[in-house]
C-alpha positions as CSV (number, residue, x, y, z in Angstrom):
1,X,0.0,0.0,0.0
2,X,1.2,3.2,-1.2
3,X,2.1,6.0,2.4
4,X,1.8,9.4,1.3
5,X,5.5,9.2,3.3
6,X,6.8,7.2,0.6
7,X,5.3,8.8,-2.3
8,X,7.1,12.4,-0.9
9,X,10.0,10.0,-0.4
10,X,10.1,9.0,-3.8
11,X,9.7,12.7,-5.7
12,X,12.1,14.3,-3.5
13,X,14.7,11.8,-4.8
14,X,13.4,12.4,-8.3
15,X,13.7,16.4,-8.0
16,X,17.0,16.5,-6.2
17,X,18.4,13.8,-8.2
18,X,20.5,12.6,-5.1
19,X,19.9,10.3,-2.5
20,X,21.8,13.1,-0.3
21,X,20.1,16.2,-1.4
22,X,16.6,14.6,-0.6
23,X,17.4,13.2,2.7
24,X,18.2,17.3,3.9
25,X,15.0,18.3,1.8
26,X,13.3,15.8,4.2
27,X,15.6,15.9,6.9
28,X,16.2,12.8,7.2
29,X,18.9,10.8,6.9
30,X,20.0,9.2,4.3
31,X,19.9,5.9,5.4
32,X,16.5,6.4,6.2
33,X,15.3,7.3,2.6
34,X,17.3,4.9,1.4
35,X,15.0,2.2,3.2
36,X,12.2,3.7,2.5
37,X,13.0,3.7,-1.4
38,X,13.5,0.0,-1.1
39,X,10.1,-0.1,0.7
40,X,8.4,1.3,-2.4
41,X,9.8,-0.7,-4.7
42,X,9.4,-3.6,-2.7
43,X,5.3,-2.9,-2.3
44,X,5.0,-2.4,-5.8
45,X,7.3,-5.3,-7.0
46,X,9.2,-3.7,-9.6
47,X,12.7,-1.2,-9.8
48,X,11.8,1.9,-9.7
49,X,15.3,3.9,-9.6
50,X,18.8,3.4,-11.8
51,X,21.3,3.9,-9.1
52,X,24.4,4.7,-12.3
53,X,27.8,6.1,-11.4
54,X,27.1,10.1,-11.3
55,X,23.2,10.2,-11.6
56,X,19.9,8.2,-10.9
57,X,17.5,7.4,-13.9
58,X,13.9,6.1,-13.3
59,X,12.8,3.0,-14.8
60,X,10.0,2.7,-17.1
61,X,7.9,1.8,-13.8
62,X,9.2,4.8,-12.2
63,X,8.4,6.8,-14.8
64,X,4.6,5.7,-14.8
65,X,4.9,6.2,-10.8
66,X,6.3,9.5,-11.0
67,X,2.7,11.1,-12.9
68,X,0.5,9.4,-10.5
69,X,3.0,10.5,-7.5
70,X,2.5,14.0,-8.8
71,X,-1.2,13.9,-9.0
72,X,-1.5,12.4,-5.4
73,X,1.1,14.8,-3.6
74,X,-1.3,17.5,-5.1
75,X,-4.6,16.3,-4.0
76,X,-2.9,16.2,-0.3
77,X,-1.5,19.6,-0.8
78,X,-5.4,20.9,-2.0
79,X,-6.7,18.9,1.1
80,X,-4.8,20.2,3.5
81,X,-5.3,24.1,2.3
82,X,-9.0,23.5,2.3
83,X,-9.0,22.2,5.8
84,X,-6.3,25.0,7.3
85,X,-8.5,27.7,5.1
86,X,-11.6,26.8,6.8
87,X,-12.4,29.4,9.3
88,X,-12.3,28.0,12.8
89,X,-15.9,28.0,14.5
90,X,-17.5,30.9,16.1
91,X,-16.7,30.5,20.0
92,X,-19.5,30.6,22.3
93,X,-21.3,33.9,22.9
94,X,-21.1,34.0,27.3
95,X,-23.8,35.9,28.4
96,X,-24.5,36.3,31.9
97,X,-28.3,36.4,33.5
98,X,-29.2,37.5,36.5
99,X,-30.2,34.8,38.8
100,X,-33.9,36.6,39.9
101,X,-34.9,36.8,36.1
102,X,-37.5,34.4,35.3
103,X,-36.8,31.0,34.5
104,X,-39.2,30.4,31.7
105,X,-36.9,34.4,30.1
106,X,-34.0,32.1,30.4
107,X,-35.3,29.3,28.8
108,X,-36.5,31.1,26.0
109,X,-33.3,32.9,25.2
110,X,-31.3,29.6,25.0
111,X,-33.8,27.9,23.1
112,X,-32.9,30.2,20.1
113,X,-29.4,29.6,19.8
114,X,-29.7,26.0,20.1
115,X,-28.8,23.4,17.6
116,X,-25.2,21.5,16.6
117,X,-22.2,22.7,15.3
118,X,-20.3,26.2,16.0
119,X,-23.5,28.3,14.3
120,X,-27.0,26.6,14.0
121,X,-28.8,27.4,10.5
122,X,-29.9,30.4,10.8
123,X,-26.1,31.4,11.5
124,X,-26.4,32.6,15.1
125,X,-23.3,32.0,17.2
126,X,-23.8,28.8,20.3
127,X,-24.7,30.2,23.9
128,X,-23.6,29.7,27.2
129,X,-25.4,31.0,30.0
130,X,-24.1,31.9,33.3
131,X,-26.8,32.5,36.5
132,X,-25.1,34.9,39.2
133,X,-26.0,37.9,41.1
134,X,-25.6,41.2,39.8
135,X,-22.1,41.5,41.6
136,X,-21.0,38.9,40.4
137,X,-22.3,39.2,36.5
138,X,-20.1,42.8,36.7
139,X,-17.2,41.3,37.8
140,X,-16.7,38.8,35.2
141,X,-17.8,41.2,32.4
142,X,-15.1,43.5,33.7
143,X,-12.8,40.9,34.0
144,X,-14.0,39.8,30.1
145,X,-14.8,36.4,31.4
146,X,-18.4,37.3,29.6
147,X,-19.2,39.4,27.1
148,X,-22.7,40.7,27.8
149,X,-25.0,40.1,31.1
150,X,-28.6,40.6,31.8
151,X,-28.9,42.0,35.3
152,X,-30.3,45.3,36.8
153,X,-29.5,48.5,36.0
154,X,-28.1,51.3,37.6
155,X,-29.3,54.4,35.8
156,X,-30.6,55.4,32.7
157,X,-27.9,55.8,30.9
158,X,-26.0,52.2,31.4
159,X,-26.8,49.0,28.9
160,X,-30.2,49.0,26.7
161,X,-33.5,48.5,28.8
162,X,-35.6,45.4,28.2
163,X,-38.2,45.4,30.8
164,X,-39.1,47.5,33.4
165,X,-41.8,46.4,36.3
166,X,-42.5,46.7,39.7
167,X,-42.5,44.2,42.9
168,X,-45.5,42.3,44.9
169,X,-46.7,39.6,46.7
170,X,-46.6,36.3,44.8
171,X,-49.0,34.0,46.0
172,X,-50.6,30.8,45.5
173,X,-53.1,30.8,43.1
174,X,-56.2,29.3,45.6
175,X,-54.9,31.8,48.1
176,X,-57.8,33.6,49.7
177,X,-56.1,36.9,49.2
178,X,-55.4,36.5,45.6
179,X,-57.9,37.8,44.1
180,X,-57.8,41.4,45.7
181,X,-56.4,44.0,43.6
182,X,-53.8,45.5,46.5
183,X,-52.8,43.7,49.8
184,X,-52.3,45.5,53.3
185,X,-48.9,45.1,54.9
186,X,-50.5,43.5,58.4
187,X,-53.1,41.5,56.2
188,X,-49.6,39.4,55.8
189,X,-49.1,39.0,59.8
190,X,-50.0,35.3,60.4
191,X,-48.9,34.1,56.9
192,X,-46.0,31.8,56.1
193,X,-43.4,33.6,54.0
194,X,-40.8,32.2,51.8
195,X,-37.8,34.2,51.8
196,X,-36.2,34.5,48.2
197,X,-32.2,35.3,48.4
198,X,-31.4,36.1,45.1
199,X,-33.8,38.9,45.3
200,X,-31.9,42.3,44.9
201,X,-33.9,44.2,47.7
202,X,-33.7,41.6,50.3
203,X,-32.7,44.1,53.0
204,X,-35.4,46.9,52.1
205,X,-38.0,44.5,52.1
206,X,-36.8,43.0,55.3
207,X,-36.8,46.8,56.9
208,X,-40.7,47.7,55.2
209,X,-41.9,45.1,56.8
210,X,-40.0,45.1,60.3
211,X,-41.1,48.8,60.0
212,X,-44.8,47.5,60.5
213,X,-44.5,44.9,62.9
214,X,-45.1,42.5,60.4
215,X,-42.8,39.0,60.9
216,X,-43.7,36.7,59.7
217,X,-42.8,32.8,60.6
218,X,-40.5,31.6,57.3
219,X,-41.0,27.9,56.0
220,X,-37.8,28.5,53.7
221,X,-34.8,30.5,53.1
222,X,-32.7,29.8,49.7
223,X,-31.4,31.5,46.5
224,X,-32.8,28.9,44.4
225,X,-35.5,30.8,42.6
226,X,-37.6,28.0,41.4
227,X,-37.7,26.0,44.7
228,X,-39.2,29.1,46.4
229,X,-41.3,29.7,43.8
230,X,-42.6,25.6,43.8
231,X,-43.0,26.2,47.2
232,X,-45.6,29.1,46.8
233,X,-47.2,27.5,44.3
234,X,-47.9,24.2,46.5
235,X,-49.3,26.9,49.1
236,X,-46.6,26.5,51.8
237,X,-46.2,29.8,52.2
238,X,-45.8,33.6,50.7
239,X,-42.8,35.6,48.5
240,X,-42.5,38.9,47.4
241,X,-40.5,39.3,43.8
242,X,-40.5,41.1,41.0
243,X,-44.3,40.2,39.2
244,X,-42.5,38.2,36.2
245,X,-41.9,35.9,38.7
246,X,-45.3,35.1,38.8
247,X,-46.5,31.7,36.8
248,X,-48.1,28.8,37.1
249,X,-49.8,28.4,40.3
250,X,-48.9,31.4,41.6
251,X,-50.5,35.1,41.5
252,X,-48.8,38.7,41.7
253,X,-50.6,41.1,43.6
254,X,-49.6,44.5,44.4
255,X,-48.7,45.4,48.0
256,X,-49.6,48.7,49.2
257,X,-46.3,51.2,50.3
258,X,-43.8,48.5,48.3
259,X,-43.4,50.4,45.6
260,X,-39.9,49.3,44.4
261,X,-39.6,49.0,40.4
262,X,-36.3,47.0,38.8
263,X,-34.8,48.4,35.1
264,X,-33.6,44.6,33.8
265,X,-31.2,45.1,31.0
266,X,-28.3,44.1,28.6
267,X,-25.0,45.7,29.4
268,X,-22.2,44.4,26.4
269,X,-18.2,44.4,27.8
270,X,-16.2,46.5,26.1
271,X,-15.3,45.9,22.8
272,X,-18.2,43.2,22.1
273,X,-20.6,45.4,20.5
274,X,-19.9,44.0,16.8
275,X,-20.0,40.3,18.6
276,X,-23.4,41.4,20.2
277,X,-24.8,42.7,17.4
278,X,-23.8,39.9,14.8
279,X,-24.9,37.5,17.0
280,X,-28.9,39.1,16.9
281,X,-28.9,38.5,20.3
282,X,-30.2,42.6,21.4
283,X,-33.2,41.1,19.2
284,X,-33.9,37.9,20.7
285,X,-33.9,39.4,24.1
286,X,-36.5,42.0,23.0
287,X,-38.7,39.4,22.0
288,X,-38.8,37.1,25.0
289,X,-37.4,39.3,28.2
């Protein structure tokens, strides 16, 4: 069987036209190409080189051997271009959410960039999501570790705003309160809350309700956003959360005096704009934050 080894093998010594001048070409030493010469000739059961006094001559075989050499070398030459001139796949776009934005948000934003390969058909680049806190989301987009977040923001100037809204009470949906249109801070004395920590005004909610008298007993106490929400949902208790949070089984109803709003939006680290924008990801999250 012919090696693409010995076919460069066998051309080099043709070209240089010394068993010398080959093996350097190759480096390689001479001894070695001399074996492998043999090799050749030996697979293809016929002389293939004139070793005479000052020069080599091919054989009639060789000769044939030679054009078909030629040809192959070439293919591999073309084959290996095309494979080195391919441009590499599109890495991953890292986008950072915030851990308190809603599950089924964060769903729907991977659910358009999925599919195999470095792009999927429609030629948007492969996500990778990372859930974190605000703090945390900044410090790895300043550190370039993502290259766009989803989180709150700051003022009105910073990132592009995707949703705005306000905070409530999420309760179970058979909850006797949940039909009213705005709850009373000590209508919420006696119930059972479930404290969300992930949620980004955890300490002024804590001080408007110390503030009047209300504390309540808590049944839970965990940053996992779904497992608090479950937990409402199966009635064992109360939440208050931004009113996206609000799904199946559960209600949002407006509590009056907690009148915190949250800006949620996309800030891009420096330099990823063109990323950003090629990937059509500012459009996707218009569509489904």
């Amino acid at each position: 069987m012919l090696s693409r080894r010995l076919v460069r093998q066998f051309i080099a010594l043709v070209d240089t036209g010394s068993f010398t001048a080959a093996a350097s070409r190759l480096h390689v030493s001479q001894p070695t190409l001399s074996a492998g010469i043999a090799e050749l000739e030996r697979s293809l059961g016929t002389p293939l080189i004139l070793r005479e006094r000052r020069a080599l001559r091919l054989t009639e075989a060789g000769n044939r051997l030679l054009v078909h050499a030629r040809a192959i070398e070439r293919e591999f030459g073309l084959a290996e271009r095309g494979v080195l001139e391919t441009p590499p796949p599109a890495p991953p776009l890292r986008l950072g959410v915030l851990s308190s934005l809603a599950t089924r948000s964060t769903a729907a934003i991977a659910a358009h960039y999925a599919g195999d390969g470095a792009k999927d058909r429609k030629g948007k680049a492969l996500l990778t999501l990372t859930d974190a806190p605000d703090a945390d989301l900044r410090r790895r987009l300043a550190e370039h570790r993502l290259d766009a977040i989803i989180t709150t923001l700051r003022s009105a100037d910073e990132g592009e705003l995707l949703r705005e809204e306000g905070y409530a009470m999420i309760l179970p949906a058979a909850h006797r309160l949940a039909g009213r249109e705005v709850l009373l801070p000590e209508e919420l004395a006696g119930e059972t809350m479930i404290a969300r920590r992930s949620c980004e005004i955890l300490a002024e909610t804590s001080r408007f309700f110390t503030a009047r008298g209300v504390r309540p007993h808590f049944a839970l106490r965990s940053a996992n956003e779904d497992r608090c929400l479950a937990l409402v949902a199966a009635g064992a208790g109360v939440t208050t959360g931004p009113v996206s949070l609000a799904g199946t089984g559960t209600v949002a109803v407006p509590l009056q005096g907690y009148d915190y709003r949250r800006r949620i939006g996309l800030i891009v680290a420096e330099g990823q704009d063109a990323l950003i924008a090629a990937s059509g990801l500012g459009e996707v999250l218009r569509e489904v934050v």
